[in-house]
N, C-alpha and C positions, 0 to 999 in steps of 0.2 A: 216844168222839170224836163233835162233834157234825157232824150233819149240813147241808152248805151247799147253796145251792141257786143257780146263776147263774139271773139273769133280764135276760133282753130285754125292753125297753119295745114294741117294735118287730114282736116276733113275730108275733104277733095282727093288726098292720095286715098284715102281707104275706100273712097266709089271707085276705083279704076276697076274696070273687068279684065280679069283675066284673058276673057277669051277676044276682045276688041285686038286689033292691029296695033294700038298707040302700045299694048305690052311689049310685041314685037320690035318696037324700036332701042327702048331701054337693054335686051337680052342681050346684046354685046357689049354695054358697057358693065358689068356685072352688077346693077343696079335692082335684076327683079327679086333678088330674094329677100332684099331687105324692106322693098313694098308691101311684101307678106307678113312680115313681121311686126311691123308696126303694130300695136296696139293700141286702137283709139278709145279711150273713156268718153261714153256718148252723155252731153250735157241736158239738162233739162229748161225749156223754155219758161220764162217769165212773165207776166205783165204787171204794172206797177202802176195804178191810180191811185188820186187825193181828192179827199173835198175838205169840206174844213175843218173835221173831228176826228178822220181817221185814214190809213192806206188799207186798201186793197190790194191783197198779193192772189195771181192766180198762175198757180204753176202745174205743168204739163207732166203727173209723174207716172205712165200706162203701164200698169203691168206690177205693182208694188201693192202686199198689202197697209192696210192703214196701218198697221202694227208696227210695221219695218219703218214708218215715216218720223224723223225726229225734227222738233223744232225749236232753238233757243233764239230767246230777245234780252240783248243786254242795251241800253241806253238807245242810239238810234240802228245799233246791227243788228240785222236778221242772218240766221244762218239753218240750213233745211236739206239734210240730209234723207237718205232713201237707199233701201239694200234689196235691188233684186235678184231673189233668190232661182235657182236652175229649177226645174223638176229634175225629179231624180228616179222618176219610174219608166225605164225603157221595157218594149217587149224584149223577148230572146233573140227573134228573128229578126229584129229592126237595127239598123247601124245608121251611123250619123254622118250623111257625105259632104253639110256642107251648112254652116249658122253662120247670122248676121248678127244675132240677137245677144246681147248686152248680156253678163250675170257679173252682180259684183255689186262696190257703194258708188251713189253718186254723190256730191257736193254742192254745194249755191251758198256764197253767202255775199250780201250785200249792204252798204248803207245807206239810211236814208235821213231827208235834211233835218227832223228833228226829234225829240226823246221818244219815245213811245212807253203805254202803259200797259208792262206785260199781264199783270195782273187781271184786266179786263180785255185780252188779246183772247180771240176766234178761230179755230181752227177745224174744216170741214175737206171730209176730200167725199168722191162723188165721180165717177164715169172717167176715172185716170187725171181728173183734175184736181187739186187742192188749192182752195180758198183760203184764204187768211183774213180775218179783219184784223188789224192794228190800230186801236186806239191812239191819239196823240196824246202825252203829256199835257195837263195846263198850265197854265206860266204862272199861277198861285206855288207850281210847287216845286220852282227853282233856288235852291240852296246860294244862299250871300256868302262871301267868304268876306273876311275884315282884312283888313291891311294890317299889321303891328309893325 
């Protein structure tokens, strides 16, 4: 199976530090305020093994309870959403000068080469990982269609 790779064009601008020199260069062309503004939805890593009976999905989701994790299998797509939620308890005296940290849904959906059988589909999550076994379809129970 070949290997995919998602990419953000976008990634790279939301590492730039503020306080490096490379900010200082953009600041004349009026460029820096809209670096601030970007909004990056942060994606969740995959890995995707097969042997002969079933896929292994294991995805990187830290910080999610199980609860908030949803997951549909229709025919061969997989799709694996995940909502982390903020805290919401700050002291009086504490103020917030400065997060990296993600609150919101994230999204994954992907296909794979053949049916799978949700029915007997796995699902474990464990130390910000989640596991999937995926059963494969047998080929006993591929539907004929007739010609008329």
């Amino acid at each position: 199976m070949a290997n995919l790779t998602h990419w953000n064009p976008f990634k790279n601008l939301a590492r730039i530090d503020p306080a490096t020199p490379f900010d200082d260069f953009f600041r004349g062309f009026g460029l820096r305020p809209s670096f601030r503004e970007i909004d990056v939805v942060p994606d969740f890593r995959i890995d995707v093994n097969e042997d002969d009976k079933s896929y292994r999905v294991k995805a990187e989701i830290p910080g999610v309870s199980k609860n908030d994790i949803e997951i549909s299998v229709e025919g061969n797509q997989v799709a694996i959403s995940a909502e982390v939620k903020r805290e919401t308890k700050k002291k009086e005296d504490e103020k917030e000068l400065y997060t990296e940290r993600y609150f919101g849904k994230v999204f994954r959906s992907f296909t794979l080469p053949t049916d799978l059988d949700s029915a007997k589909a796995d699902a474990r999550y464990d130390n910000g990982v989640l596991v999937l076994t995926l059963p494969k379809k047998g080929n006993g129970v591929t539907k004929k269609i007739a010609v008329s």
